[in-house]
DSSP file (Angstrom, degrees, kcal/mol; ACC not computed):
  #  RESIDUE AA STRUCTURE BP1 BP2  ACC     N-H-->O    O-->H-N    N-H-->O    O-->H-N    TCO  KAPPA ALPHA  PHI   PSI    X-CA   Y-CA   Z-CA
    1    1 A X    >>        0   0    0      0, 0.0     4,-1.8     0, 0.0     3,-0.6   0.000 360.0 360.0 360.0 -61.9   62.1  -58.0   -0.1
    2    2 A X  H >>  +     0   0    0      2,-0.2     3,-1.7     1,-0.2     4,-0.6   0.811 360.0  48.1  -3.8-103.7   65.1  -56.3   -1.2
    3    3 A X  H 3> S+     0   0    0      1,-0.3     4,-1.2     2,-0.3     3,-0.3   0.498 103.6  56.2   0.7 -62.7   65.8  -58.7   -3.8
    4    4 A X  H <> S+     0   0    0     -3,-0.6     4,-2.9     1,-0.3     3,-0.4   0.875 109.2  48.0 -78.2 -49.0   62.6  -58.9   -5.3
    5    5 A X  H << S+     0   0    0     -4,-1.8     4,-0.5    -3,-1.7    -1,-0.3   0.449 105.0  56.4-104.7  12.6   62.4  -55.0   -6.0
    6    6 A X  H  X S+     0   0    0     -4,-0.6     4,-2.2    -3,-0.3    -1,-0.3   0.619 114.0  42.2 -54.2 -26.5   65.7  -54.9   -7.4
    7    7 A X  H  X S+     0   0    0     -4,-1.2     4,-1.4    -3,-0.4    -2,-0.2   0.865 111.7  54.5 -59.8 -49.3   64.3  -57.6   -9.8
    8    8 A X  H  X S+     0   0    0     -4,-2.9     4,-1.7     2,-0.2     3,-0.3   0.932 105.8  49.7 -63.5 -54.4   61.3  -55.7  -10.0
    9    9 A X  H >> S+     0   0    0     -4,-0.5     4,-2.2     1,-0.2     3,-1.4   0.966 111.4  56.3 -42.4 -64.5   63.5  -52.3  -11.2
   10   10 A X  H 3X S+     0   0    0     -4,-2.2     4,-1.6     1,-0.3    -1,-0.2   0.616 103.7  47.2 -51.8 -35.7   65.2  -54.4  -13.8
   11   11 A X  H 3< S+     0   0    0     -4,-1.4    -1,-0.3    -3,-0.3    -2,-0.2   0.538 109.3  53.3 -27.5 -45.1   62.4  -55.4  -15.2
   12   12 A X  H <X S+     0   0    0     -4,-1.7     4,-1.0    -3,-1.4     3,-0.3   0.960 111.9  50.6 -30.5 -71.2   60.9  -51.8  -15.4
   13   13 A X  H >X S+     0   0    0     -4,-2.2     4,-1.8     1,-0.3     3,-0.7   0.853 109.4  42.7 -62.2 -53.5   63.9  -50.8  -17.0
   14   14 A X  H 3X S+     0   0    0     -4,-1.6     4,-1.0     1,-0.2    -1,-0.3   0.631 113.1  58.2 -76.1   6.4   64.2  -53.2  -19.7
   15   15 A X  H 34 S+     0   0    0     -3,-0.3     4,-0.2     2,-0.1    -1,-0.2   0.874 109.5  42.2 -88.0 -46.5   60.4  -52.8  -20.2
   16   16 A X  H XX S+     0   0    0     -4,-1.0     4,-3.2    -3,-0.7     3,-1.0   0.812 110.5  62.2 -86.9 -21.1   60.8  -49.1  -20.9
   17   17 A X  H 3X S+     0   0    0     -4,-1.8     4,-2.2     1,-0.3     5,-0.2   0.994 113.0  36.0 -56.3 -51.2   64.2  -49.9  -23.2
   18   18 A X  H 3X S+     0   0    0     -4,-1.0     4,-0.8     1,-0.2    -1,-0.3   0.395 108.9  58.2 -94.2  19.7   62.4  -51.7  -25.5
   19   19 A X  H <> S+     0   0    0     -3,-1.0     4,-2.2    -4,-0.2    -1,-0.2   0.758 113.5  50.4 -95.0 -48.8   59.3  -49.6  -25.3
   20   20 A X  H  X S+     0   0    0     -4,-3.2     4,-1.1     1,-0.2     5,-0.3   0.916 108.2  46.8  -6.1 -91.9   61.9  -47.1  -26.4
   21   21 A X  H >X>S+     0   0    0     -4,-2.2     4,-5.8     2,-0.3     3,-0.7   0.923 112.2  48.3 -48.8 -51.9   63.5  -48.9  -29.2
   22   22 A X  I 3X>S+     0   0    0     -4,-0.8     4,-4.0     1,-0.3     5,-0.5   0.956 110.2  52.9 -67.8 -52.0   60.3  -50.0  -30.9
   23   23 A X  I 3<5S+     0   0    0     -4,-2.2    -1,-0.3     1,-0.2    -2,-0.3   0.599 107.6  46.8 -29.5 -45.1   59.1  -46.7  -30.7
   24   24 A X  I <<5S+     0   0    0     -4,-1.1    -1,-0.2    -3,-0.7    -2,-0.2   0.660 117.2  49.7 -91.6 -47.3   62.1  -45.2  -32.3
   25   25 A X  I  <5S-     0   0    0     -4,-5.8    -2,-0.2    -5,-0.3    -1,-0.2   0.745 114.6-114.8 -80.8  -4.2   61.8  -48.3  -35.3
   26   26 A X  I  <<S+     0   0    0     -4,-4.0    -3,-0.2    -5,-0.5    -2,-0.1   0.885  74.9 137.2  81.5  15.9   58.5  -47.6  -35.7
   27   27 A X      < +     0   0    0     -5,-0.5     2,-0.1    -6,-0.2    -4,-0.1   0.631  37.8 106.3 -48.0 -45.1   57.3  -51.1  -34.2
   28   28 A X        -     0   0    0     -5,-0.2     2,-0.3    -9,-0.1    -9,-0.0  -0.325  47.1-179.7 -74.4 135.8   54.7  -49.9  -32.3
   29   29 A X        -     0   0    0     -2,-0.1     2,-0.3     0, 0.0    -2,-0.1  -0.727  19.2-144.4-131.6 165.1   50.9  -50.4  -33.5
   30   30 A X        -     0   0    0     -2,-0.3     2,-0.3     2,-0.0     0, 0.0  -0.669  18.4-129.6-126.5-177.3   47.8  -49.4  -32.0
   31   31 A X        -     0   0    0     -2,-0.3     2,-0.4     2,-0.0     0, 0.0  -0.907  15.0-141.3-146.4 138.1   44.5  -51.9  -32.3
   32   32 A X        -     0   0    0     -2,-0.3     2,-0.2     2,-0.0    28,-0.1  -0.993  17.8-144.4-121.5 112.1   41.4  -50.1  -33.5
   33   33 A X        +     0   0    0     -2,-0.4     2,-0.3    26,-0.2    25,-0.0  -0.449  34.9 151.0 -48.0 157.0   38.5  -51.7  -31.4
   34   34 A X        -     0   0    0     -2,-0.2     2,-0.4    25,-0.1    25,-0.2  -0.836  23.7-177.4 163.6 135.8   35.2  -52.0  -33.4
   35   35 A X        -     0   0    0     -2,-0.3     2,-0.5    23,-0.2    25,-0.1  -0.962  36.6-110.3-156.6 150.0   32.2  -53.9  -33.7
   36   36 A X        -     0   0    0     -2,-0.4    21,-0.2    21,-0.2     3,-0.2  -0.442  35.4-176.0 -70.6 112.9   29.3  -53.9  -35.9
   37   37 A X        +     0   0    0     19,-1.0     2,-0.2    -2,-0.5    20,-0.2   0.589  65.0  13.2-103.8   8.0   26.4  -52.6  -33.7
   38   38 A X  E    S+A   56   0A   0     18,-0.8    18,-2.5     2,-0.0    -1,-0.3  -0.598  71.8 159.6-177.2 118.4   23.6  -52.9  -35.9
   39   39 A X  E     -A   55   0A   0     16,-0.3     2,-0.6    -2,-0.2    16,-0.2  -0.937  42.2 -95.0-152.7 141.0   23.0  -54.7  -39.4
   40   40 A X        -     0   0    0     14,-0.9    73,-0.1    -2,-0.3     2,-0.1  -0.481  31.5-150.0 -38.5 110.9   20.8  -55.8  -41.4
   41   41 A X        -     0   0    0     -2,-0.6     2,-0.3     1,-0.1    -1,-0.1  -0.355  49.9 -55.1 -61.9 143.9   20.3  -59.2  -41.1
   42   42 A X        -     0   0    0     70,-0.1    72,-0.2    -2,-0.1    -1,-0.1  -0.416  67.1-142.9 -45.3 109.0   19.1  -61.5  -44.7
   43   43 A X  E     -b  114   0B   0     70,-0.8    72,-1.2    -2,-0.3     2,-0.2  -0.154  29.0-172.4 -63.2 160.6   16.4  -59.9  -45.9
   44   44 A X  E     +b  115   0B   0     70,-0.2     2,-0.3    -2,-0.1    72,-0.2  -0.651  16.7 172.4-159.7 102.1   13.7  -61.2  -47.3
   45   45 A X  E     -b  116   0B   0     70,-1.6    72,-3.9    -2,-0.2     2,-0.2  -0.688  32.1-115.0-122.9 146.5   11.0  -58.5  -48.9
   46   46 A X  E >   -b  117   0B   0     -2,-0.3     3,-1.4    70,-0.2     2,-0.5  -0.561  48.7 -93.6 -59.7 138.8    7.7  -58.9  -51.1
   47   47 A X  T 3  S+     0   0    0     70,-2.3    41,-0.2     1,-0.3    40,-0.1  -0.508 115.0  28.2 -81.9 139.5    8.1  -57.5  -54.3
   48   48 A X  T 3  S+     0   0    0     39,-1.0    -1,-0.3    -2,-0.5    38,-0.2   0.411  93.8 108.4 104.7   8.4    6.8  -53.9  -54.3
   49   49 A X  E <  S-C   87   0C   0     -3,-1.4    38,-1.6    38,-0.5    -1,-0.3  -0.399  77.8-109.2 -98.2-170.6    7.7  -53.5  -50.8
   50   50 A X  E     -     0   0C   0     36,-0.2     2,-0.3    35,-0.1    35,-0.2  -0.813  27.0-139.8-109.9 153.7   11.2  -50.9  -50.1
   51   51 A X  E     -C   84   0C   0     33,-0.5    33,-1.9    -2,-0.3     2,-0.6  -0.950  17.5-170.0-127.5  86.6   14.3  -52.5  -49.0
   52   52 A X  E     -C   83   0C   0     -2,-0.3     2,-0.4    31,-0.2    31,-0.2  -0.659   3.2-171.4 -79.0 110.3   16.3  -50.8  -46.3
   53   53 A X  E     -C   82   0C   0     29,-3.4    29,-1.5    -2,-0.6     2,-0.3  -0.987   6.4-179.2-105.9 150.7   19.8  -52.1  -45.4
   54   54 A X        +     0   0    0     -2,-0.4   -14,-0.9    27,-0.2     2,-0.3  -0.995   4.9 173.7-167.0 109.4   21.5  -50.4  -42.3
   55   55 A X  E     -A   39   0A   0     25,-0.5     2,-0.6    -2,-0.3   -16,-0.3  -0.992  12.5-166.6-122.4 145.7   25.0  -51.4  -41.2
   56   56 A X  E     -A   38   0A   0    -18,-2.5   -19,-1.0    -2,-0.3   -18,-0.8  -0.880  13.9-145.7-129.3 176.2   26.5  -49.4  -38.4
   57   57 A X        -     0   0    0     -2,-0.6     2,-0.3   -21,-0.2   -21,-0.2  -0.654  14.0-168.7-103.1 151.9   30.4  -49.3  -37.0
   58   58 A X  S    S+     0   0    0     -2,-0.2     2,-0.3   -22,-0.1   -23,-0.2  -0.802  77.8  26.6-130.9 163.0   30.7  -48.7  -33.1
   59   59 A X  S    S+     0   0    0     -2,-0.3     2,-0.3   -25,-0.2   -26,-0.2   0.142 118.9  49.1  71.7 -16.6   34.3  -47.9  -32.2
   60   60 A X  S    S-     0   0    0     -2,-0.3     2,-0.2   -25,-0.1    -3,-0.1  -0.822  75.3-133.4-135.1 162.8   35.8  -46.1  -35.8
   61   61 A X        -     0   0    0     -2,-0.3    -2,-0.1    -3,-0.0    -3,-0.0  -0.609  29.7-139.4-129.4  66.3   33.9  -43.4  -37.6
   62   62 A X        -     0   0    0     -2,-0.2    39,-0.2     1,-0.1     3,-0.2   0.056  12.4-158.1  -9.5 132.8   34.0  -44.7  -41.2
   63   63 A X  S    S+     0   0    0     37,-2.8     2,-0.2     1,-0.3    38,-0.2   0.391  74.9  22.3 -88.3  -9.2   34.7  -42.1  -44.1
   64   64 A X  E     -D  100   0D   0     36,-0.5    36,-1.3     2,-0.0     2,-0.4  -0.832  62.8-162.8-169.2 115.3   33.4  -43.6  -47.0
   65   65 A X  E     -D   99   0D   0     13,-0.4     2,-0.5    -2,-0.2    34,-0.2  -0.860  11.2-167.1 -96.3 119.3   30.8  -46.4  -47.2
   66   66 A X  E     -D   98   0D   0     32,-3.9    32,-1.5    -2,-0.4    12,-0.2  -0.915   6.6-153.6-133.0 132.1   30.7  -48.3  -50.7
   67   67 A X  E     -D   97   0D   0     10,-4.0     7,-1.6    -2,-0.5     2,-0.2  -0.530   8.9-161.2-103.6 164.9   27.7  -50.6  -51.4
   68   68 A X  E     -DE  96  73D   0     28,-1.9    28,-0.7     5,-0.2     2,-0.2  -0.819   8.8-161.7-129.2 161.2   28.1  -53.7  -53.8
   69   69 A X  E >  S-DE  95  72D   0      3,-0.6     3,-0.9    -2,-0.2    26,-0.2  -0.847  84.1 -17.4-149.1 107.5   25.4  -55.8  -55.7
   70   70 A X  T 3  S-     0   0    0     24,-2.8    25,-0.1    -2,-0.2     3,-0.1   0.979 127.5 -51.9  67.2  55.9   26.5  -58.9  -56.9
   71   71 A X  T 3  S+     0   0    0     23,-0.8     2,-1.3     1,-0.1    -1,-0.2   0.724 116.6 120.8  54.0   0.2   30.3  -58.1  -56.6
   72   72 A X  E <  S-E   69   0D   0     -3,-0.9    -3,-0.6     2,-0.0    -1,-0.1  -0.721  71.0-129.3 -73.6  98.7   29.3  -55.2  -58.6
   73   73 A X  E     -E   68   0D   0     -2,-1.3     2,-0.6    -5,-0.2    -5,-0.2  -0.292  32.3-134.1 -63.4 154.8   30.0  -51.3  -56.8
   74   74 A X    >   -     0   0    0     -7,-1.6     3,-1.8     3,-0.3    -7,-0.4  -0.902  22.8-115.0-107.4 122.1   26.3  -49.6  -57.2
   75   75 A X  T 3  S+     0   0    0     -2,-0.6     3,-0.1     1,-0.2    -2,-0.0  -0.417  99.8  14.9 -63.1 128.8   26.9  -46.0  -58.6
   76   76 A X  T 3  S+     0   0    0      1,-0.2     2,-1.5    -2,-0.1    -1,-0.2   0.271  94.5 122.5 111.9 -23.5   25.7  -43.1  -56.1
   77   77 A X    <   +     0   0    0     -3,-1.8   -10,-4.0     1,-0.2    -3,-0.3  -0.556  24.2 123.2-103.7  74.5   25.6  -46.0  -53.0
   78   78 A X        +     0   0    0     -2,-1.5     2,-0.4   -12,-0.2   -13,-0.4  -0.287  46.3  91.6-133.7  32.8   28.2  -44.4  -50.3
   79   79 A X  S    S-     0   0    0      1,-0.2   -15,-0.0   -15,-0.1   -13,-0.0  -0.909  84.6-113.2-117.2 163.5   26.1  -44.2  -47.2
   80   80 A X  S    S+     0   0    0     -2,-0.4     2,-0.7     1,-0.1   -25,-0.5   0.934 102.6  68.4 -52.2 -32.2   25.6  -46.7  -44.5
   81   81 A X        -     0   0    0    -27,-0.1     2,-0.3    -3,-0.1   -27,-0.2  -0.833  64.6-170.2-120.0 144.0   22.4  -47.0  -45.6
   82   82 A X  E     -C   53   0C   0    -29,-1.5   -29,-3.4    -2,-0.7     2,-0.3  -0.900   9.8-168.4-123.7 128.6   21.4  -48.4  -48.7
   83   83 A X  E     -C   52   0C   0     -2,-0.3     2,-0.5   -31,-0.2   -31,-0.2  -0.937   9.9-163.8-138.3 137.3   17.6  -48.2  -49.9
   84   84 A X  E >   -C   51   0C   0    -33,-1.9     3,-0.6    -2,-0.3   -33,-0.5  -0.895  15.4-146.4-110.3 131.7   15.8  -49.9  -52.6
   85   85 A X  E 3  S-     0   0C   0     -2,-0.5   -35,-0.1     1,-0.2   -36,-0.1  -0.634  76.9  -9.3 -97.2 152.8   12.5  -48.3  -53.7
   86   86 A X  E 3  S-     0   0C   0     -2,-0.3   -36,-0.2   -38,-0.2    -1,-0.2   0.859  89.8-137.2  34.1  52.6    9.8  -50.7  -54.9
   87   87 A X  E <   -C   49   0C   0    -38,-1.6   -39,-1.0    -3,-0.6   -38,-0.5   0.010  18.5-162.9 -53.9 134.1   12.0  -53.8  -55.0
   88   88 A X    >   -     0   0    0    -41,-0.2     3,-1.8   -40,-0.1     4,-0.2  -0.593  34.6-108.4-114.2 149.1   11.7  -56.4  -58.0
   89   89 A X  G >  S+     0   0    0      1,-0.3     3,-1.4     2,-0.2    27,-0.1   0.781 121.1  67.7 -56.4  -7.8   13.1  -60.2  -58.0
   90   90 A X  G 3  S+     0   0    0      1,-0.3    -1,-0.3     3,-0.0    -3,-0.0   0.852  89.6  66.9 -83.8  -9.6   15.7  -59.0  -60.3
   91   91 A X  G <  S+     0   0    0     -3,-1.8     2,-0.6     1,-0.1    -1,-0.3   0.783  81.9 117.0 -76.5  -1.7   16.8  -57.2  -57.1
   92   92 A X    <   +     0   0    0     -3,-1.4     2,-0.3    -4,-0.2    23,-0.2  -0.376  45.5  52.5 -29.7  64.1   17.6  -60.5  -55.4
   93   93 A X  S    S-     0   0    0     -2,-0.6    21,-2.8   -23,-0.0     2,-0.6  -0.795  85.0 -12.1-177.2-129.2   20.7  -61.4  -54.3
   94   94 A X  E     - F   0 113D   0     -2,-0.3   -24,-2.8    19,-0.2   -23,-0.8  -0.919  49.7-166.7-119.0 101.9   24.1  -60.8  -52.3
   95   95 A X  E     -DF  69 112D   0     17,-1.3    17,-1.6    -2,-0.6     2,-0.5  -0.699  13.9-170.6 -29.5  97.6   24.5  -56.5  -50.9
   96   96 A X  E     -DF  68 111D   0    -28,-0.7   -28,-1.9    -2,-0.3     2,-0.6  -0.851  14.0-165.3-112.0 167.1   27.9  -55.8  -49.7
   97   97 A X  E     -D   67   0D   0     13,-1.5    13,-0.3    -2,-0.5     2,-0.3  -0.986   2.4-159.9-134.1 152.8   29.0  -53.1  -48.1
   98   98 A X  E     -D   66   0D   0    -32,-1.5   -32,-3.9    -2,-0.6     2,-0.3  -0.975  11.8-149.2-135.1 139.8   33.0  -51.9  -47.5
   99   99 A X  E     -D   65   0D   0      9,-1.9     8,-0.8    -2,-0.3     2,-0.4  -0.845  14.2-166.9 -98.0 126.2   33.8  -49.5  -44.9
  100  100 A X  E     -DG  64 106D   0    -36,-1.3   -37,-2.8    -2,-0.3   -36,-0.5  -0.905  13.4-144.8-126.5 141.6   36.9  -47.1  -45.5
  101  101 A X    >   -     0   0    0      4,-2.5     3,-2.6    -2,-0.4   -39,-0.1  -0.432  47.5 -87.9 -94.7-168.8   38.8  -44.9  -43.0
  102  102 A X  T 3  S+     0   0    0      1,-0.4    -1,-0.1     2,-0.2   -40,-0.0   0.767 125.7  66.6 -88.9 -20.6   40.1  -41.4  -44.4
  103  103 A X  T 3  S-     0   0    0      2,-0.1    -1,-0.4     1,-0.1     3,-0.1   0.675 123.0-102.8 -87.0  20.6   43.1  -42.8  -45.6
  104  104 A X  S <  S+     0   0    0     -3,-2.6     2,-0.3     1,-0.3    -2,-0.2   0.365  80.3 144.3 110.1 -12.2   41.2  -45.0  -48.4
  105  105 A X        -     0   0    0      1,-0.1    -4,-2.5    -5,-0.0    -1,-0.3  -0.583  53.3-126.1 -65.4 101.9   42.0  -48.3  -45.4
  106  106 A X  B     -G  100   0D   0     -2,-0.3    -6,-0.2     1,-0.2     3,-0.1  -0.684  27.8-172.8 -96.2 167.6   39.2  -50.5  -45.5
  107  107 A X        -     0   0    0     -8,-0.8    -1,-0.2    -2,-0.3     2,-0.2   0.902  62.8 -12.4 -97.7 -73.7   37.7  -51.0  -41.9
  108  108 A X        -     0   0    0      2,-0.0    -9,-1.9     1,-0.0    -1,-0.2  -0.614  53.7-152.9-130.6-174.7   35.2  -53.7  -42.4
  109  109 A X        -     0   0    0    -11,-0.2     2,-0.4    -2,-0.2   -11,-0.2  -0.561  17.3-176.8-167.3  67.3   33.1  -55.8  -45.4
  110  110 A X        -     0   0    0    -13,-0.3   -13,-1.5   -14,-0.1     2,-0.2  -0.747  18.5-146.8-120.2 163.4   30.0  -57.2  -45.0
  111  111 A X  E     -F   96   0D   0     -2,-0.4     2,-0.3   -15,-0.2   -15,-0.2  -0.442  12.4-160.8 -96.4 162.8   27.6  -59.3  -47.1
  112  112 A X  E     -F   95   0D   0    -17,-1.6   -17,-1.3    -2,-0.2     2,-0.6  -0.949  15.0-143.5-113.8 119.1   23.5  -59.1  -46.9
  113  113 A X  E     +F   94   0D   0     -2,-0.3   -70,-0.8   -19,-0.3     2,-0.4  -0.807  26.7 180.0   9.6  82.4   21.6  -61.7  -48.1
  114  114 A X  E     -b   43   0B   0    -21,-2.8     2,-0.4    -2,-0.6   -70,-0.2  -0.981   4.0-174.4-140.2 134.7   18.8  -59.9  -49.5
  115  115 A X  E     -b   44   0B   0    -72,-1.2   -70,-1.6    -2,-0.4     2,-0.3  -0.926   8.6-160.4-118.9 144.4   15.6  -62.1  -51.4
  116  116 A X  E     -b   45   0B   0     -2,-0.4     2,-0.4   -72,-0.2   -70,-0.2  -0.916  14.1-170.8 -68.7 119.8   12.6  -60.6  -53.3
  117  117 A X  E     -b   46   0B   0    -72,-3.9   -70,-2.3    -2,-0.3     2,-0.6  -0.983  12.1-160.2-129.7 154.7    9.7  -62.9  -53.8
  118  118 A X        +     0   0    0     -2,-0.4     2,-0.6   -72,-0.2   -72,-0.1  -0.665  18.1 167.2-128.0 100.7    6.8  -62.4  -55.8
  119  119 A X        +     0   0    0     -2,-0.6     2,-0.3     2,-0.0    -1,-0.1  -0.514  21.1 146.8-119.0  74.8    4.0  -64.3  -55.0
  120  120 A X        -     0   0    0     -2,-0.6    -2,-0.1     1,-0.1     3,-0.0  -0.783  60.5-105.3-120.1 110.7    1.3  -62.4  -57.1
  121  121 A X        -     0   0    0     -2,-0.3    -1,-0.1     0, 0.0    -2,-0.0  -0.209  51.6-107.5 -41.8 113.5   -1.9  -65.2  -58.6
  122  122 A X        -     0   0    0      4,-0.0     2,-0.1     1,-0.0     3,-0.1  -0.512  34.9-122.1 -47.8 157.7   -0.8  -65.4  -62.7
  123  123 A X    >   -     0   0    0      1,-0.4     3,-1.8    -3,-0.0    -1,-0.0  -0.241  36.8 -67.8 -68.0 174.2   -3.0  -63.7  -64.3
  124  124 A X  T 3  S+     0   0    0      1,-0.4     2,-0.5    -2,-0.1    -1,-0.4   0.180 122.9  23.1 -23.5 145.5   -5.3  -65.4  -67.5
  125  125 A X  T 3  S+     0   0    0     -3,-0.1    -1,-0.4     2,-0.1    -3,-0.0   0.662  87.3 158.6  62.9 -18.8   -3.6  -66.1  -70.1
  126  126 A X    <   -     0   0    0     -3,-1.8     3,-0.2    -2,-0.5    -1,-0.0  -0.398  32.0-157.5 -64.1 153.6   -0.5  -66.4  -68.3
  127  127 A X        +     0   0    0      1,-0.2    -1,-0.2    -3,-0.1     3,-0.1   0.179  65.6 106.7-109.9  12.9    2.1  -68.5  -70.1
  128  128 A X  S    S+     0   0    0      1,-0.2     2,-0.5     2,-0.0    -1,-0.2   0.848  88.2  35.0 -37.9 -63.6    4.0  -69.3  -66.8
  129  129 A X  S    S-     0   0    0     -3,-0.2    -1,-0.2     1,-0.1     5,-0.1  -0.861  91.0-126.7 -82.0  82.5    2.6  -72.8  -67.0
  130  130 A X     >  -     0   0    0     -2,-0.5     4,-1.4     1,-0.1    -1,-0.1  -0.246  18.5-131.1 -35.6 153.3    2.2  -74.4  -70.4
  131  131 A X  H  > S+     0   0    0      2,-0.2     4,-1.9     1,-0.1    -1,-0.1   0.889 115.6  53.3 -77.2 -45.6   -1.5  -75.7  -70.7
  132  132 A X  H  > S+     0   0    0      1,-0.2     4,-2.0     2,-0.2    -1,-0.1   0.901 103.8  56.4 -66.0 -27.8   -0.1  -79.2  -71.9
  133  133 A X  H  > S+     0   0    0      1,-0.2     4,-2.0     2,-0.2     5,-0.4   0.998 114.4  47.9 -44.4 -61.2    2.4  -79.1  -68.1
  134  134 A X  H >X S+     0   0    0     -4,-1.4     4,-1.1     2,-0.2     3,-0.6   0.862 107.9  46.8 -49.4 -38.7   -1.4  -78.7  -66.6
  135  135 A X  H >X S+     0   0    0     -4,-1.9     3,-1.8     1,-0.3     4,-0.7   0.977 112.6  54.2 -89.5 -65.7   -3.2  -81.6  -68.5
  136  136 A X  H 3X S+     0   0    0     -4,-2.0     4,-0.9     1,-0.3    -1,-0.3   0.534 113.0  43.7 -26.0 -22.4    0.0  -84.1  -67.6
  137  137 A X  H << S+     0   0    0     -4,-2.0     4,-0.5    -3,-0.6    -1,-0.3   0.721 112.7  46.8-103.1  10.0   -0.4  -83.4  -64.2
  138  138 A X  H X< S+     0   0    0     -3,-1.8     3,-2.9    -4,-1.1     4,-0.4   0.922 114.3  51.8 -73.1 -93.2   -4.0  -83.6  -64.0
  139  139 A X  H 3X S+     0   0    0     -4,-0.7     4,-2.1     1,-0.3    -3,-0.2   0.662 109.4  48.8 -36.0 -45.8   -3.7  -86.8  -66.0
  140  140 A X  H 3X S+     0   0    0     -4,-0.9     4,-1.0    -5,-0.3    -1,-0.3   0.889 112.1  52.5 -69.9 -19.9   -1.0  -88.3  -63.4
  141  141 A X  H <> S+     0   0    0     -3,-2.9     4,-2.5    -4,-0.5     5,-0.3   0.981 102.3  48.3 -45.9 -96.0   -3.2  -87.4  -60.9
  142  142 A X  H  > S+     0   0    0     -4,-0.4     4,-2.5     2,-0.2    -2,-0.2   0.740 112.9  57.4   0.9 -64.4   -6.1  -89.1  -62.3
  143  143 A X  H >< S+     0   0    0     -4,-2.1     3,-1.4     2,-0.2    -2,-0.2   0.877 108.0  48.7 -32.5 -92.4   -3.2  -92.7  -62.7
  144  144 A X  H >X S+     0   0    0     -4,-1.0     4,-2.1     1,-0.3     3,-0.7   0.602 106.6  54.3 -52.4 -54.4   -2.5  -92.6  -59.1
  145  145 A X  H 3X S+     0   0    0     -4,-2.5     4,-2.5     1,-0.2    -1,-0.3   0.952 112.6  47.9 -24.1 -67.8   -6.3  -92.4  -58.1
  146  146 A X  H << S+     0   0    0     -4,-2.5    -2,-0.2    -3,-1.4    -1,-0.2   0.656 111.3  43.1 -36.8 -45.7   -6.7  -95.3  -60.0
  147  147 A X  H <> S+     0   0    0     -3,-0.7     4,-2.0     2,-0.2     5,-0.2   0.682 112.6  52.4 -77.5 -45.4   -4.3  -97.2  -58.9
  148  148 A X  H  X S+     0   0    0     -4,-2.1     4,-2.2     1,-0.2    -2,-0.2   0.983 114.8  44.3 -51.4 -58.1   -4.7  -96.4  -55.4
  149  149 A X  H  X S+     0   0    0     -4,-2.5     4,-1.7    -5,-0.3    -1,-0.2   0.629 107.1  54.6 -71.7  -7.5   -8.3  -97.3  -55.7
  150  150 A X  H  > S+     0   0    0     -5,-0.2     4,-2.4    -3,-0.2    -1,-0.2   0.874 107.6  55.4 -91.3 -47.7   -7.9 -100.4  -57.6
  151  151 A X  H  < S+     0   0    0     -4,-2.0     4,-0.4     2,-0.2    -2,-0.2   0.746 109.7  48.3 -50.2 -40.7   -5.3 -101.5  -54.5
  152  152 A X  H >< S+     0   0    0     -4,-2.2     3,-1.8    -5,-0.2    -2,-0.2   0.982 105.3  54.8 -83.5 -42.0   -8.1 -101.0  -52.0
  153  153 A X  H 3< S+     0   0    0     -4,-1.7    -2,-0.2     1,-0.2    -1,-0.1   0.906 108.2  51.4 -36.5 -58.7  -10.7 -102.9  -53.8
  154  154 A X  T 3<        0   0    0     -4,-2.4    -1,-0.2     1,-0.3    -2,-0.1   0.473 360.0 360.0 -57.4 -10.4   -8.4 -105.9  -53.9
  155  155 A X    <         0   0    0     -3,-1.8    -1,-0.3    -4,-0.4    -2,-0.2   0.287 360.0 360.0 -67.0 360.0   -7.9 -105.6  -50.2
């Protein structure tokens, strides 16, 4: 028993030398827990609808939020949450966001996924569609009937 808590001492002691030393080089680091406790997920919005994204930090208190669009920074866009009014396809694509602590250190970076679709009936007259696209696939249509029926007769 002895034995073992002289062992034990020695151990102490060299534990606390070298807690020492690094301290004194300036070795010692701390570990910032964190986790994203709430995010947006890929959106996917109608067009004309608003587009909320919402990322939050647990464990660090972020200083500076900067949002991205297409690798682009969006002027004005330094909150966690980033809100698009009346969203358009051209608003379609990849939302990042960077997290900063006060010295300018970023904390985190994540992307959103964000789609606009607009699936509003062309109007008349729309030129979406060429007429002559319609009447070729009316007219392959029309083939394949044909041929299809032509196959059963001969059955």
């Amino acid at each position: 028993m002895r034995r073992f808590i002289k062992i034990l001492t020695v151990l102490l002691a060299l534990l606390a030398a070298t807690t020492a030393w690094a301290l004194a080089e300036g070795t010692v680091s701390t570990t910032v827990l964190m986790r994203v406790s709430r995010m947006t997920q890929n959106a996917v919005v109608n067009a004309g609808e608003d587009l909320s994204i919402e990322i939050n930090v647990d464990g660090v208190s972020p200083s500076k939020y900067q949002w991205y669009f297409n690798d682009e920074p969006i002027e004005g866009a330094n909150q966690k949450v980033y809100n698009v009014v009346n969203a358009s396809v051209e608003d379609t694509g990849v939302y990042r966001m960077d997290a900063f602590d006060d010295a300018g250190k970023m904390l985190v970076s994540i992307d959103v996924s964000v789609r606009v679709v607009d699936d509003r009936v062309p109007q008349s007259g729309d030129s979406s569609m060429p007429v002559g696209f319609a009447f070729a696939g009316l007219a392959a249509c029309g083939a394949l009937l044909v041929i299809l029926l032509r196959r059963r007769a001969m059955a």
